[in-house]
C-alpha positions as CSV (number, residue, x, y, z in Angstrom):
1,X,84.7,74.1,8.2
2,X,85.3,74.0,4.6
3,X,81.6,74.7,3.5
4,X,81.4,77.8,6.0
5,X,84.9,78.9,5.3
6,X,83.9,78.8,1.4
7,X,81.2,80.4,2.3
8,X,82.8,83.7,3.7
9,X,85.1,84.0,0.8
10,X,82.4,83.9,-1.7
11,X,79.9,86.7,0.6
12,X,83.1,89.1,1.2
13,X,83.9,89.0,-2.3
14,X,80.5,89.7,-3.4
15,X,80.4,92.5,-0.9
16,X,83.2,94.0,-2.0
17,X,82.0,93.6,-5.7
18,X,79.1,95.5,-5.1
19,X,81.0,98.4,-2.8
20,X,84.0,98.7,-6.2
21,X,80.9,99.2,-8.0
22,X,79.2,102.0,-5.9
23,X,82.6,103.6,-5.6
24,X,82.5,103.4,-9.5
25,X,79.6,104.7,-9.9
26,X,80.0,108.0,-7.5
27,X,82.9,108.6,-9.1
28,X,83.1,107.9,-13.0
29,X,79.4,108.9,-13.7
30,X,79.3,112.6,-15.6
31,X,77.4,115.7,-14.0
32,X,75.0,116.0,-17.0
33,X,73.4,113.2,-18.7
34,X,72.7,115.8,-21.8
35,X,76.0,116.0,-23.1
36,X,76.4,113.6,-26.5
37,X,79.6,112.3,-24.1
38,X,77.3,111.2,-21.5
39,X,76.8,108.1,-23.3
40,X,80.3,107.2,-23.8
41,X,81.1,107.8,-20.2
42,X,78.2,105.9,-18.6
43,X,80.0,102.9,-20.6
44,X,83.3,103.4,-19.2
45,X,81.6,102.2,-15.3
46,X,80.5,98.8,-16.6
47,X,83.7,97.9,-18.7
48,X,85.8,99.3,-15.5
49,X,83.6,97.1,-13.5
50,X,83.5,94.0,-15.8
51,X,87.2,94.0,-15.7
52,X,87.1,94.2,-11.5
53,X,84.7,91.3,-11.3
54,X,86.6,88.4,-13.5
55,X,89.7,89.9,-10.9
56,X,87.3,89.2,-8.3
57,X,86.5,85.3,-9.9
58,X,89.9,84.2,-10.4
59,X,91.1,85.8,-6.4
60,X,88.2,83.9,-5.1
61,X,89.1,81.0,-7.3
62,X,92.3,81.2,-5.6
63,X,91.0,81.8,-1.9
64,X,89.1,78.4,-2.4
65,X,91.8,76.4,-3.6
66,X,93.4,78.2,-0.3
67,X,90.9,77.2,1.7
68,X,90.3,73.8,0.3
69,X,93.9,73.0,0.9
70,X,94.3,74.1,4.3
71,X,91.0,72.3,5.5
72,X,90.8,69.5,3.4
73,X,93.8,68.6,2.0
74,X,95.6,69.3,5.3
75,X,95.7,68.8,9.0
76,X,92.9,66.1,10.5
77,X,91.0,65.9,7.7
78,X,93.9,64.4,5.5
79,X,93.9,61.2,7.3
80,X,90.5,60.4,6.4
81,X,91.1,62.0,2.9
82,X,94.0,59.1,2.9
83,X,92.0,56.3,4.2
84,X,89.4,57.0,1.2
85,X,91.9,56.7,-1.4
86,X,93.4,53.8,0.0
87,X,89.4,52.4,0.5
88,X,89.1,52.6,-3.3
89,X,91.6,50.0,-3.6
90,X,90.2,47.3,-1.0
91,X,88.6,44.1,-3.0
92,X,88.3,42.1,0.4
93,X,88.0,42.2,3.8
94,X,91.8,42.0,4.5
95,X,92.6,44.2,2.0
96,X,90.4,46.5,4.6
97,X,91.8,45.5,7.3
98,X,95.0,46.3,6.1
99,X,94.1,50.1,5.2
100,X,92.2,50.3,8.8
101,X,95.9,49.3,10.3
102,X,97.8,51.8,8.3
103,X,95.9,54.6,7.9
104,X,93.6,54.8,11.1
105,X,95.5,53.2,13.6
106,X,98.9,53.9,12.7
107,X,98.3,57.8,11.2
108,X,95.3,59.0,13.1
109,X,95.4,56.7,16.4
110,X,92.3,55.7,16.1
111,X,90.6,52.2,17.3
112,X,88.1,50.1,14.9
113,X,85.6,47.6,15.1
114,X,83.3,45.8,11.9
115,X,80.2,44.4,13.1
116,X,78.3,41.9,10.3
117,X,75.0,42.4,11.8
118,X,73.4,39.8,9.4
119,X,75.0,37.7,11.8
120,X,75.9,39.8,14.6
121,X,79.5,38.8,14.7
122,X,82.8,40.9,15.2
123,X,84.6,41.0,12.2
124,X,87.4,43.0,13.1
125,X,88.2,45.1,16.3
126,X,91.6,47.2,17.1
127,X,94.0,46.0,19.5
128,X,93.0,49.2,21.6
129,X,91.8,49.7,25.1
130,X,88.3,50.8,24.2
131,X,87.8,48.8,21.2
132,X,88.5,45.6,23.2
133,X,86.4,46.3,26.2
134,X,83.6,43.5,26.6
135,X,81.9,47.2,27.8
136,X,82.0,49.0,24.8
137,X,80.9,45.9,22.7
138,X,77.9,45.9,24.9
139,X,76.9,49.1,24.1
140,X,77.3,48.8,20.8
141,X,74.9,45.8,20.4
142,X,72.0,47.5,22.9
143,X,72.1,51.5,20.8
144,X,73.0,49.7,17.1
145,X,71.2,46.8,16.2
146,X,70.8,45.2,12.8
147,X,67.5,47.7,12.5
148,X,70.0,50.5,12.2
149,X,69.4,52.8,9.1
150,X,72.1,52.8,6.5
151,X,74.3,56.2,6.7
152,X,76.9,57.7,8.7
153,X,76.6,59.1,12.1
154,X,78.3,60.6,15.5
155,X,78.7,59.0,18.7
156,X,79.8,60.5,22.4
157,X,81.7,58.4,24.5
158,X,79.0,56.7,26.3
159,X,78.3,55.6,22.4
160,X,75.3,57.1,22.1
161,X,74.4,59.2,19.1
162,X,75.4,62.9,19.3
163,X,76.1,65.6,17.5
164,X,79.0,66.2,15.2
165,X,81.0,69.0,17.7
166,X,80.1,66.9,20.6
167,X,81.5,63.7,18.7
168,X,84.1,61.0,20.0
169,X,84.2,59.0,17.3
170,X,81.9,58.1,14.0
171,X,80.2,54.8,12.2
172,X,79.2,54.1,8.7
173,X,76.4,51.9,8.5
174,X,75.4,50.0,5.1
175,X,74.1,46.4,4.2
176,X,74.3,45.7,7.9
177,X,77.9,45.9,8.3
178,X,78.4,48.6,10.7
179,X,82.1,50.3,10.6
180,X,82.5,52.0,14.0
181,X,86.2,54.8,14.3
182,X,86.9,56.0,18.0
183,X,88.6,59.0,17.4
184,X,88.7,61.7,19.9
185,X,89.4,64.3,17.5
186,X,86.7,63.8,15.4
187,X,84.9,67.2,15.3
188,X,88.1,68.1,13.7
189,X,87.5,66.6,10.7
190,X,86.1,69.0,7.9
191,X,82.0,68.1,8.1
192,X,82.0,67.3,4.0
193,X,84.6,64.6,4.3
194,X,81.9,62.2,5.5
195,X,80.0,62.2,2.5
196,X,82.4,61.3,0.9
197,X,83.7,59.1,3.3
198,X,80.3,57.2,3.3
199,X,80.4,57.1,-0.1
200,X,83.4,55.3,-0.6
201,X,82.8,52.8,1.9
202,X,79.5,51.6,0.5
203,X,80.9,51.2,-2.5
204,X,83.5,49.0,-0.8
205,X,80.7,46.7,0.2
206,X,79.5,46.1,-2.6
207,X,82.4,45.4,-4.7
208,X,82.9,43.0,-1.7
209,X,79.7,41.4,-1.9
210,X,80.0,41.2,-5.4
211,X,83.3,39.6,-5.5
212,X,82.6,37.2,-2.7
213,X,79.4,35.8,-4.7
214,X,81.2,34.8,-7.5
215,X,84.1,33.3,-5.8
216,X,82.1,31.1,-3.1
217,X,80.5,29.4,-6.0
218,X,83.0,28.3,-8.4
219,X,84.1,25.0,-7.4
220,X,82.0,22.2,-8.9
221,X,80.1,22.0,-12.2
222,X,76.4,22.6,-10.1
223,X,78.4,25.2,-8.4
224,X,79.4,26.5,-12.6
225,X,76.0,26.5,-12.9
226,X,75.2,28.6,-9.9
227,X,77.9,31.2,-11.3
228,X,76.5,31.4,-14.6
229,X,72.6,31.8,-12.8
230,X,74.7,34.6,-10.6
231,X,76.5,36.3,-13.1
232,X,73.0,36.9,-15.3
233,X,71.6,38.5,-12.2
234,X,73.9,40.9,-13.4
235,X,72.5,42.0,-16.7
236,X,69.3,43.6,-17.3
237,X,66.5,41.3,-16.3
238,X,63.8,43.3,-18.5
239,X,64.5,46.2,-21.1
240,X,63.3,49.6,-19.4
241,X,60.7,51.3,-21.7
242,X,62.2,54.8,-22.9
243,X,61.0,57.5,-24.8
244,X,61.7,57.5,-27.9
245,X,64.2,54.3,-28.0
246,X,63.6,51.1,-28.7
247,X,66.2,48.3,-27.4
248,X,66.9,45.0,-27.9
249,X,69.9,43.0,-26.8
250,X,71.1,39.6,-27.1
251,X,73.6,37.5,-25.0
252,X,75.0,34.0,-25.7
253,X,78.2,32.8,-23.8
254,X,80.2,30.1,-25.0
255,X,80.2,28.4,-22.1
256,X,78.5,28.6,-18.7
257,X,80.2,32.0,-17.6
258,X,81.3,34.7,-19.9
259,X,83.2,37.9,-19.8
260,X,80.7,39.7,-22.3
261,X,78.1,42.1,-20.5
262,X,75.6,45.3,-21.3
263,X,73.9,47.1,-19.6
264,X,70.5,50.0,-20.0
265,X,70.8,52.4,-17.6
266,X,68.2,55.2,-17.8
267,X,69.6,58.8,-16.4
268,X,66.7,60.8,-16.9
269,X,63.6,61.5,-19.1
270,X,66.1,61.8,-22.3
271,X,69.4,60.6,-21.7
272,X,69.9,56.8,-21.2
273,X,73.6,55.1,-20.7
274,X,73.8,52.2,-23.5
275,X,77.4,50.1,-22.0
276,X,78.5,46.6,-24.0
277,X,81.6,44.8,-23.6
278,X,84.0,41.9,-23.6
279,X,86.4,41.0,-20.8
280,X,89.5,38.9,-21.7
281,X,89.7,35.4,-21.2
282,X,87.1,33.0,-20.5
283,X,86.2,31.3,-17.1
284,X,86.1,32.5,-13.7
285,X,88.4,35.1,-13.8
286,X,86.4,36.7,-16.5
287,X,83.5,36.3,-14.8
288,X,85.0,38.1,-11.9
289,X,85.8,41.2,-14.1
290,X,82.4,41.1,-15.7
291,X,80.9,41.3,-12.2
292,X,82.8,44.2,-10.9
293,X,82.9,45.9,-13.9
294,X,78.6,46.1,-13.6
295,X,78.3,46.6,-10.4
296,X,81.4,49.6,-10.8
297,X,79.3,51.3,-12.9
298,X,76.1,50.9,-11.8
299,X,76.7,52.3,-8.2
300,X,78.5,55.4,-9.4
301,X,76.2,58.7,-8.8
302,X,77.2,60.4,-11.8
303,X,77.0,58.0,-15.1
304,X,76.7,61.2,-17.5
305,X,80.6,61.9,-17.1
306,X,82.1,59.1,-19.1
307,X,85.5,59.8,-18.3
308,X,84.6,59.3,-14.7
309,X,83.3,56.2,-15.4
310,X,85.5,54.6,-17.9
311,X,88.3,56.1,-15.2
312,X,86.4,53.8,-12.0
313,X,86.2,50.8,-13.9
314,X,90.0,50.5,-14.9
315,X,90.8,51.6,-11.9
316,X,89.3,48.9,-9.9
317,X,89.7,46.2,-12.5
318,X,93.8,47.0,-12.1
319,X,93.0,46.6,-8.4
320,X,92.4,42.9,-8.4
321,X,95.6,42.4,-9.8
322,X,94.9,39.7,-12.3
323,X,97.5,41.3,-14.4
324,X,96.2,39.2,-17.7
325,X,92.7,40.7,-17.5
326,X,91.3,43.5,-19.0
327,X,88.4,44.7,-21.0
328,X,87.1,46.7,-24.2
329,X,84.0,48.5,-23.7
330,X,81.6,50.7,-25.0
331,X,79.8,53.3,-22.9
332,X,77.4,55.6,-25.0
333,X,74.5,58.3,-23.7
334,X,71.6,58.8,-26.0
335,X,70.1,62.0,-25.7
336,X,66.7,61.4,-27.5
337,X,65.8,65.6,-26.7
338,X,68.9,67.1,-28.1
339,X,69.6,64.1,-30.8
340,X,73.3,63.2,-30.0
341,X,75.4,60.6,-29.0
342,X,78.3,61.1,-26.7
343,X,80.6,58.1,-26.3
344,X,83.8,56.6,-25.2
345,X,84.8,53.8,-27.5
346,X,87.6,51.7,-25.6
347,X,89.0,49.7,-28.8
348,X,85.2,47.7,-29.3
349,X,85.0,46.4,-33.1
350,X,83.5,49.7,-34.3
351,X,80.0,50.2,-33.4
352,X,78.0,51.7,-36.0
353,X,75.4,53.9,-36.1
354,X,72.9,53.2,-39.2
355,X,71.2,56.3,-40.7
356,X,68.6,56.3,-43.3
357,X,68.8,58.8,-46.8
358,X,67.3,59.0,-49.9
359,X,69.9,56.6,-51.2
360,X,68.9,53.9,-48.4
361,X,70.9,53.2,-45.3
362,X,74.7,54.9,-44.5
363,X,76.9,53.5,-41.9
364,X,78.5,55.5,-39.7
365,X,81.3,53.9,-37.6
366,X,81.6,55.1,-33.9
367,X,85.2,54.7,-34.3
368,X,87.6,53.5,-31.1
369,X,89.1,57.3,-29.3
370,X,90.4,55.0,-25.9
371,X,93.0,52.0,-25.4
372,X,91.7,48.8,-23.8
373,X,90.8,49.2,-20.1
374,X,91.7,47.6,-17.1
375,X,95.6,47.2,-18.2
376,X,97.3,49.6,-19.8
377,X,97.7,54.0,-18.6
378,X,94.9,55.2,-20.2
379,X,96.3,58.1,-21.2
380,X,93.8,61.5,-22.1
381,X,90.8,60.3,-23.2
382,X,88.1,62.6,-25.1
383,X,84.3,62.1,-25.1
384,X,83.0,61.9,-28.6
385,X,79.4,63.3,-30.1
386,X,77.6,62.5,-33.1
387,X,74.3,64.0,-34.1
388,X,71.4,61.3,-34.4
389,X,68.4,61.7,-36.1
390,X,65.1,60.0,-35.8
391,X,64.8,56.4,-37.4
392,X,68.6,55.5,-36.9
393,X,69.9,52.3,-35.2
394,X,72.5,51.9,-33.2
395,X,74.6,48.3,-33.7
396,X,76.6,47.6,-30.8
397,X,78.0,44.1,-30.5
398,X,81.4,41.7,-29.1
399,X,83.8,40.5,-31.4
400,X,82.0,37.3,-31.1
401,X,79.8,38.6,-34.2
402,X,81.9,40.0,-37.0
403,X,84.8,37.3,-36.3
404,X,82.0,34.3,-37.0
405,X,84.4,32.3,-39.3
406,X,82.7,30.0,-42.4
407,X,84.5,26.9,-43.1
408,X,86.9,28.3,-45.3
409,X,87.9,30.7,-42.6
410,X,86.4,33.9,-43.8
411,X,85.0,36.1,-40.8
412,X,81.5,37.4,-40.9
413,X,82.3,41.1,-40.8
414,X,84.8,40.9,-43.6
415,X,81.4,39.6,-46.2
416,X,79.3,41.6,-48.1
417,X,76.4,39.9,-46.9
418,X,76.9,41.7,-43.2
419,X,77.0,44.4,-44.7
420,X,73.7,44.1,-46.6
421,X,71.8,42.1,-43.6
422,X,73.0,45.3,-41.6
423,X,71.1,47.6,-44.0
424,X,68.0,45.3,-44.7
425,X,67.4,45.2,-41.0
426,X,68.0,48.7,-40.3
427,X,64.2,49.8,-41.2
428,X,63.0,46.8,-39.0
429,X,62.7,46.9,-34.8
430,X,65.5,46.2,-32.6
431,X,64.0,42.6,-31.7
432,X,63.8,41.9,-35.8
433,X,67.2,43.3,-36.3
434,X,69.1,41.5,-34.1
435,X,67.1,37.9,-34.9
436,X,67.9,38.6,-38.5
437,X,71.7,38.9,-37.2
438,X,71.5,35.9,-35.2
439,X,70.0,33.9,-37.9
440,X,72.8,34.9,-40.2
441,X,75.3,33.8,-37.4
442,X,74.0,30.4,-37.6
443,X,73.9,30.0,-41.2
444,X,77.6,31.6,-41.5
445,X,79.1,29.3,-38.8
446,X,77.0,26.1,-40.8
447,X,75.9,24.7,-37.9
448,X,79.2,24.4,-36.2
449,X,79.9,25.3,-33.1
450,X,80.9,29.2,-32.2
451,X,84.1,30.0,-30.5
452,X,83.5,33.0,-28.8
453,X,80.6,34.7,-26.7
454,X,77.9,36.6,-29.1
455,X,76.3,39.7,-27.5
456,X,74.9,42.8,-29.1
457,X,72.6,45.6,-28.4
458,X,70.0,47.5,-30.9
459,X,69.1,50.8,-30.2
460,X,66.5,52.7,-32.3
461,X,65.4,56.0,-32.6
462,X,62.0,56.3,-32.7
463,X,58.8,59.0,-32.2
């Protein structure tokens, strides 16, 4: 309803654009094109007819918003709109069943069930008539097996599929858990809310999965170990070849499980989505916020707006409620055809971007513009941009590397022979930079042992 009612605003108002213009046209134009004021008034159509089309944006601007509000935002369609807020929330299955109670049953009268077909066993099914019957269970099991394709579909109320006006009820279907609403208003619902309806539930499942991994396997020391195996599952098994941009990362936790993490997410052809940080704390509660803070941003559709992301992964790190826990991260996008960097520096120890002139190497900091994540508002955050140019690295690393301490207590970063090992390995490749920093580590500390996770990332630019 909203797509075709969107639809007729924007046609009428281009109709009418072009009809204002005709009108214009027959009535402004002058009788004789000779005249040396011919010219003058042949302008005065378009500038009469400029002005009438940005009238014409901002009404259907307006009708939109109109519309938008009185479909989606409104009526039927609001319960859903409520469910999916409240789905972005859920960490567990009782925190779903939870939402299911107060938002479909309670609001919308609707009745449930969650099938795990992995193991074809009813999670969870509504205290309702239909949703009870040993019936409509049966059906359910002979039209939906665990062959099913993942996506979200229509059902009549024999349960079979259908189409969507036709429709008694819907299921979302993903990772074999199959999420079935009876619902006999359904074809009231505006169509485009189950995109995003679908959307929001998968990633539900796997935020659920994700959490559920880590957790089952924390209880003994082989079960640490399983953990730590787990939680390096997590980052990048193999650097992705990119054009034009060399990588190399390195990763040592203090202990079996760490809250450090990176990630190398190619967006296209040019633009790749560098991501490095640290989560507070050690342990499994670390490990927990490490996990959901990869799998948070590797799921999300659109990693180019860095808001949105840095926005999704406080947002469902201050849903577990850990209160404590909370992370400083880096996400950058390299764009290796237009030579820039845009970033979001949530209060890392400054990355740095090293550029080569004819007086050797500068450092350029790529300074903190966001508060710690995860905790604390967030406030208005602004996307940075820095012009790159071909041979400069790109130093991203934990606090775990400038805070290395000697044995009288000086930290690494505070030395001028960082600095200098920063800018004799800035001509060499990623893998030569970062062994030259991890060799430097070791010397530094003397041998002792580190007290804090060490993970960086080298990025190059190269032909």
């Amino acid at each position: 309803m909203y797509k075709t009612r969107k639809s007729i605003v924007s046609v009428t108002l281009y109709i009418l654009a072009i009809v204002l213009y005709v009108f214009i046209l027959l009535n402004l134009l002058p009788e004789k094109n000779g005249s040396e004021k011919a010219y003058i008034l042949f302008i005065i159509p378009a500038l009469i007819f400029t002005v009438v089309t940005i009238w014409l944006q901002r009404i259907k601007h307006f009708c939109i918003k109109r519309v938008r509000k009185d479909t989606i935002e409104s009526g039927e369609t609001m319960i859903l709109n409520d469910f999916i807020e409240k789905l972005r929330s859920c960490y567990s299955l009782e925190d779903f069943y939870g939402v299911i109670g107060e938002n479909l049953e309670k609001k919308g009268d609707c009745a449930c069930i969650l099938v795990d077909r992995n193991k074809n066993y009813i999670l969870y099914n509504s205290p309702n008539r239909i949703s009870s019957s040993e019936a409509t269970k049966n059906k359910i099991d002979l039209n939906f097996n665990s062959s099913w394709k993942d996506g979200h579909f229509f059902f009549d109320r024999h349960i079979g599929l259908t189409n969507y006006k036709k429709s008694r009820g819907f299921f979302l279907c993903y990772k074999n858990q199959h999420f079935f609403v009876f619902c006999r208003y359904t074809r009231l619902f505006d169509l485009s809310v189950y995109d995003r309806l679908y959307e929001e539930y998968k990633r539900f499942i796997s935020r659920m999965y994700t959490i559920s991994t880590l957790s089952e396997i924390s209880a003994t020391t082989k079960e640490w170990e399983q953990l730590a195996e787990t939680q390096q599952s997590f980052l990048p098994q193999k650097i992705p070849a990119i054009p034009k941009l060399k990588i190399a990362t390195y990763y040592r936790p203090l202990v079996n499980v760490s809250g450090d993490y990176y990630s190398i997410l190619p967006i296209d052809q040019n633009k790749t989505l560098l991501m490095l940080g640290d989560v507070s704390g050690k342990g499994l509660p670390a490990a927990l916020i490490m996990g959901l803070v990869m799998n948070t941003v590797k799921i999300l559709e659109n990693k180019e707006d860095l808001i949105g992301v840095i926005n999704a992964v406080d947002h469902a790190i201050k849903g577990m409620h850990l209160q404590d826990k909370y992370t400083v991260l880096f996400l950058g996008i390299v764009d290796t055809e237009k030579m820039r960097i845009k970033y979001i520096n949530a209060s890392m120890s400054d990355p740095i971007i090293l550029s080569p002139s004819p007086d050797g190497y500068r450092l350029k900091p790529l300074t903190s513009n966001a508060s710690i994540v995860g905790i604390l508002d967030m406030g208005k955050i602004t996307v940075q941009e820095k012009r790159l140019f071909r041979g400069d690295t790109i130093l991203i690393a934990t606090d775990g590397v400038s805070e290395v301490m000697d044995e009288s207590g000086v930290e690494l970063g505070d030395t001028d022979i960082f600095k200098k090992t920063l800018i004799a390995g800035a001509a060499k490749t990623p893998s030569q930079f970062v062994s030259d920093i991890v060799d430097l580590i070791m010397k530094y500390n003397g041998g002792g042992k580190l007290h804090d996770d060490v993970t960086m990332m080298v990025a190059k630019i190269v032909e």
